[in-house]
C-alpha positions in Angstrom: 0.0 0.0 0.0 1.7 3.1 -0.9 1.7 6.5 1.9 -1.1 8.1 0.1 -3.1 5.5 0.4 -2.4 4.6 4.0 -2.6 8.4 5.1 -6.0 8.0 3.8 -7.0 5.0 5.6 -5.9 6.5 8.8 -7.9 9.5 8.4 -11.4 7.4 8.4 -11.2 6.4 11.7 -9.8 9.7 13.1 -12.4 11.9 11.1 -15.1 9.5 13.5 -13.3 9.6 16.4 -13.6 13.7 16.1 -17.1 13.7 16.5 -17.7 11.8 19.9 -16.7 14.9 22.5 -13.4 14.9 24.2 -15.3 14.4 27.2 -16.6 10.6 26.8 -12.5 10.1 25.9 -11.7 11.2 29.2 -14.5 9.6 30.4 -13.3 5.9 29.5 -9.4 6.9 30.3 -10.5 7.3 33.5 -12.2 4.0 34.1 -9.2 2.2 32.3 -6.5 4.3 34.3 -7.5 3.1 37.2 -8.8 -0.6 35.8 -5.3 -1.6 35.1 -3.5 -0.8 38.5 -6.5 -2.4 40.3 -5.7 -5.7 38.5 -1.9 -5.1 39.0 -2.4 -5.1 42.3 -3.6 -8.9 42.4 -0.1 -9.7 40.6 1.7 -8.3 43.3 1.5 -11.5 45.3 3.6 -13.4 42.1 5.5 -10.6 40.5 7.1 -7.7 42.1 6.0 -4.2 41.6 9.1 -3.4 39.4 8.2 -6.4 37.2 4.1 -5.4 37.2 5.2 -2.3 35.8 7.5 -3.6 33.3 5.1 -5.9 31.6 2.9 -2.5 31.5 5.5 -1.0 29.5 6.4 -3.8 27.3 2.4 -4.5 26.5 1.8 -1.3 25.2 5.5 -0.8 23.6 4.3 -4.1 21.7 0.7 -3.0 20.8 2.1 0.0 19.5 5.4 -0.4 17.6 2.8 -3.4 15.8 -0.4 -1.0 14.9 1.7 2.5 13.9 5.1 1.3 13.6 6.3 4.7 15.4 9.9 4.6 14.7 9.0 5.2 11.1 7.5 8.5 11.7 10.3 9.3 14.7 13.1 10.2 12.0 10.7 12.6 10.2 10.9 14.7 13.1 13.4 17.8 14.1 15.5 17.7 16.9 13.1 19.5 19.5 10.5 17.0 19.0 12.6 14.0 19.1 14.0 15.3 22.7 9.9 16.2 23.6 9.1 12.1 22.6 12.5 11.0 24.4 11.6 13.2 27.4 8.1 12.1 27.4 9.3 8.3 27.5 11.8 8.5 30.2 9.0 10.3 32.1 6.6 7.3 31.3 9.4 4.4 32.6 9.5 6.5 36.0 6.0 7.2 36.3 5.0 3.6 36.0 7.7 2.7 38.2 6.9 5.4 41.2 3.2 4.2 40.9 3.8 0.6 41.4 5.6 0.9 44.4 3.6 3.3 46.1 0.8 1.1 45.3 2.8 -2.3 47.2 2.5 0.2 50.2 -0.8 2.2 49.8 -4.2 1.8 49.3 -5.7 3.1 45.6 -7.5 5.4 46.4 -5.1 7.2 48.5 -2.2 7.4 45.7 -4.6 8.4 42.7 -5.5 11.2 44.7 -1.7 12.7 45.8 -1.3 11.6 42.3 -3.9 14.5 41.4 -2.4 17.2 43.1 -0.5 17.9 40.5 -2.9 18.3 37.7 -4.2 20.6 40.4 -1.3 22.9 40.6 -1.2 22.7 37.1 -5.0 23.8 36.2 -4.8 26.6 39.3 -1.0 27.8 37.7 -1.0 31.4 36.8 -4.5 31.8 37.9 -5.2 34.8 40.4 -8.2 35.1 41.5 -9.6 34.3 44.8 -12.2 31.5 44.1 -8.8 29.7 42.3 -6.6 30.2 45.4 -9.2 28.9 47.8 -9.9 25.8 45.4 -6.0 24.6 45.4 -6.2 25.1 49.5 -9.2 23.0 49.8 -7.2 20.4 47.6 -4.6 20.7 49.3 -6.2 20.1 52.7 -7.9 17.1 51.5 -4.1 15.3 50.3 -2.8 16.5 53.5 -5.7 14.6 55.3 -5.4 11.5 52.9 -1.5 11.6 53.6 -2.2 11.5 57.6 -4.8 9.2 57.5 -2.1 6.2 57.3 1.3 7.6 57.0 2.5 5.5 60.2 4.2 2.0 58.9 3.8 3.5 55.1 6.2 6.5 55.0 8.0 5.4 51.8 4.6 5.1 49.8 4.7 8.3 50.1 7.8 9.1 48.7 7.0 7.1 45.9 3.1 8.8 45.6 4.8 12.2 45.6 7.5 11.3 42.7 4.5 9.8 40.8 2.3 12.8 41.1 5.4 14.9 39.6 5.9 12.8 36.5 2.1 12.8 35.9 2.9 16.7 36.1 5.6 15.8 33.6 3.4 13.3 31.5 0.5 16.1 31.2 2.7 18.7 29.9 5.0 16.7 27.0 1.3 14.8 26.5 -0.3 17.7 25.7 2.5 19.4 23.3 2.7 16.0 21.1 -1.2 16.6 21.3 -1.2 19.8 19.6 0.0 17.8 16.5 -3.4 16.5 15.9 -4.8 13.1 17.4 -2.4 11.1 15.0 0.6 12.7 15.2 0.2 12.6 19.1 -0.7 8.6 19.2 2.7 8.2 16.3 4.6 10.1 18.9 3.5 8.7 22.0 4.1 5.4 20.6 7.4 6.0 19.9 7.6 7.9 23.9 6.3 4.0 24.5 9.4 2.2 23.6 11.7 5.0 24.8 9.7 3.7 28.1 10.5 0.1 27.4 14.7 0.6 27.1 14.4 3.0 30.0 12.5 0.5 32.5 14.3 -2.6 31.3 17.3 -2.7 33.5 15.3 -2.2 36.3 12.1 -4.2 36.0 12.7 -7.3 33.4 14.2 -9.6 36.1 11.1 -8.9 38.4 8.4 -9.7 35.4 10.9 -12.5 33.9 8.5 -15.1 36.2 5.2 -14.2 33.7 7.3 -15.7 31.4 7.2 -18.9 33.2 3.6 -18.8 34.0 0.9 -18.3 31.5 -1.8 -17.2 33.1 0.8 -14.1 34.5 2.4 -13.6 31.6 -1.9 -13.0 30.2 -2.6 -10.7 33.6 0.0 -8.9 32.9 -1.1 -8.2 29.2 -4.1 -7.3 30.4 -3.0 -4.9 32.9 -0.5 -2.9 29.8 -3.6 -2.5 27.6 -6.0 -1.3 30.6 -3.4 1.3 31.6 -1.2 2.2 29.0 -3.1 1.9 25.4 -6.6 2.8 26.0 -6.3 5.5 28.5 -3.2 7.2 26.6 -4.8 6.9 23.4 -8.2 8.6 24.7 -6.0 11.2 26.0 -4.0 12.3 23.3 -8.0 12.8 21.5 -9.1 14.7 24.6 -5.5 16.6 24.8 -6.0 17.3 21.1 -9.6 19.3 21.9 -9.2 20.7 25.0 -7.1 23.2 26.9 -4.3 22.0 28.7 -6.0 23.8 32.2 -9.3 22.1 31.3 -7.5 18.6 31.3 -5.8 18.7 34.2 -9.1 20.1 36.0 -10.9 17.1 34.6 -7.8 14.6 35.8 -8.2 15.9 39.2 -11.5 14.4 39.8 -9.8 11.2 39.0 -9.6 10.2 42.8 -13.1 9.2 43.1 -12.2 6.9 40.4 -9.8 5.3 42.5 -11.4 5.0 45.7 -14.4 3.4 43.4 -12.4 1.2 41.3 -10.4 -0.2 44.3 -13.3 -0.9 47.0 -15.0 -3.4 43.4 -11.5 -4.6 42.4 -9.7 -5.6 45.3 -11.9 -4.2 48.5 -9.7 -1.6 49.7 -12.4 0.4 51.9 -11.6 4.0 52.7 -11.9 5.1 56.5 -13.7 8.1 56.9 -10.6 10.1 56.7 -10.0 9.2 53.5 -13.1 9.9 52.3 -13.1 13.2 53.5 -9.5 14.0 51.9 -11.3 12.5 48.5 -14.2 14.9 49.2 -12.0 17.8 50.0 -10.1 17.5 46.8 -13.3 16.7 44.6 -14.5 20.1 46.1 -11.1 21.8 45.4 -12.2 20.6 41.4 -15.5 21.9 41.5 -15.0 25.3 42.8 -12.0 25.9 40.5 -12.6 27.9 37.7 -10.6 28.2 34.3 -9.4 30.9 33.2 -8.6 32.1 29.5 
């Protein structure tokens, strides 16, 4: 099939995909962000955190290098945006890596929402009015609560909770510029961010997941958990990136905790105490009240 004729064919489904509002893509990336981990956390009894997290990588490095063949597309590019996909795939080998571990030591709910302070910050940055400022404090107060509410015995969950919510910082940003490309050059780049991800994470994950190889039924968990967390929901956000501000994202990623809290009491029965569900509350409020600004 010669370019023109490809370039074509790839158009069809994006020219669809522009008519169903950016909203119901945000929508389903935030059931399948949260999915994925939930069914990661089941693995943790077989395969370490490291490993979970590698098989993430390696799932969707797979899925994508098979369906748009990024590197192809990767030497078309100028210097600037090679380092902006680069970046963005270091970024992506961390992320995953932070988020696993602060999962072995905390509950769901609790890291997706320090995980969401940063798309707070980022919504609420450069924004000076009042109702702004008092929305990022109540946020704010409601982390703080969720971090107290079982920071004995956990401390380094924490540490890895707070990492995480700065590469999702760092995710959100680089996402959003290879966004402004249009829907197709963002998924061509992020694939290509996706395998920058897998050479990154290898040295310190592939000896934790190399037991999946050895067991099927891990090895297929694993899968599972790379194409609930890293294809679908990256892939509905580079549509939603490509439509909406980058302020009006982040807003929208911040009510992700409820998510969480949801998705981990079906998935694996992780209950919130009541002062996690007031810290959940407290930064769901912080969203609401927030206004954008133009």
């Amino acid at each position: 099939m010669n370019d023109s004729a490809s370039t074509s064919s790839a158009l069809v489904p994006v020219k669809l995909a522009d008519r169903v509002p950016p909203q119901l893509y945000f929508i389903v990336s935030a059931f399948f962000h949260y999915l994925g981990p939930a069914f990661a956390v089941l693995l943790f009894a077989r395969v370490e955190p490291l490993g979970v997290a590698w098989l993430r990588i390696a799932t969707a490095a797979a899925v994508f290098a098979l369906w748009r063949r990024p590197w192809r597309f990767f030497v078309s590019l100028d210097t600037t945006e090679r380092w902006i996909v680069i970046a963005l795939g270091v970024a992506l080998a961390l992320m995953n890596a932070s988020f696993y571990l602060a999962l072995a030591h905390l509950p769901l709910g609790t890291v997706g929402a320090i995980e969401f302070l940063g798309p707070i910050g980022l919504a609420a940055y450069g924004m000076r009015t009042t109702r702004n400022a008092g929305a990022l404090l109540t946020a704010i107060c409601g982390v703080y609560i969720l971090t107290n509410a079982r920071f004995e015995g956990a401390a380094i969950g924490y540490y890895y909770a707070f990492a995480n919510c700065a590469l999702f910082v760092i995710y959100i940003v680089f996402g959003h510029r290879i966004a402004g490309k249009g829907a197709t050059g963002g998924i061509d780049r992020l694939g290509m961010a996706m395998l920058v991800a897998l050479a990154v994470s290898l040295p310190i994950g592939f000896s934790d997941a190399a037991i999946a190889f050895r067991v099927p039924e891990l090895l297929g968990a694993g899968i599972v958990v790379g194409i609930c967390s890293s294809v679908i929901p990256y892939v509905c956000d580079q549509f939603a990136m490509a439509r909406l501000p980058r302020s009006s994202f982040a807003l929208m990623l911040a009510l992700l905790p409820a998510t969480a809290t949801v998705i981990g009491v079906v998935v694996i029965r992780q209950f919130p105490t009541p002062a996690e569900l007031a810290g959940v509350a407290l930064v769901i409020i912080g969203v609401a009240v927030h206004q954008a600004e133009t």
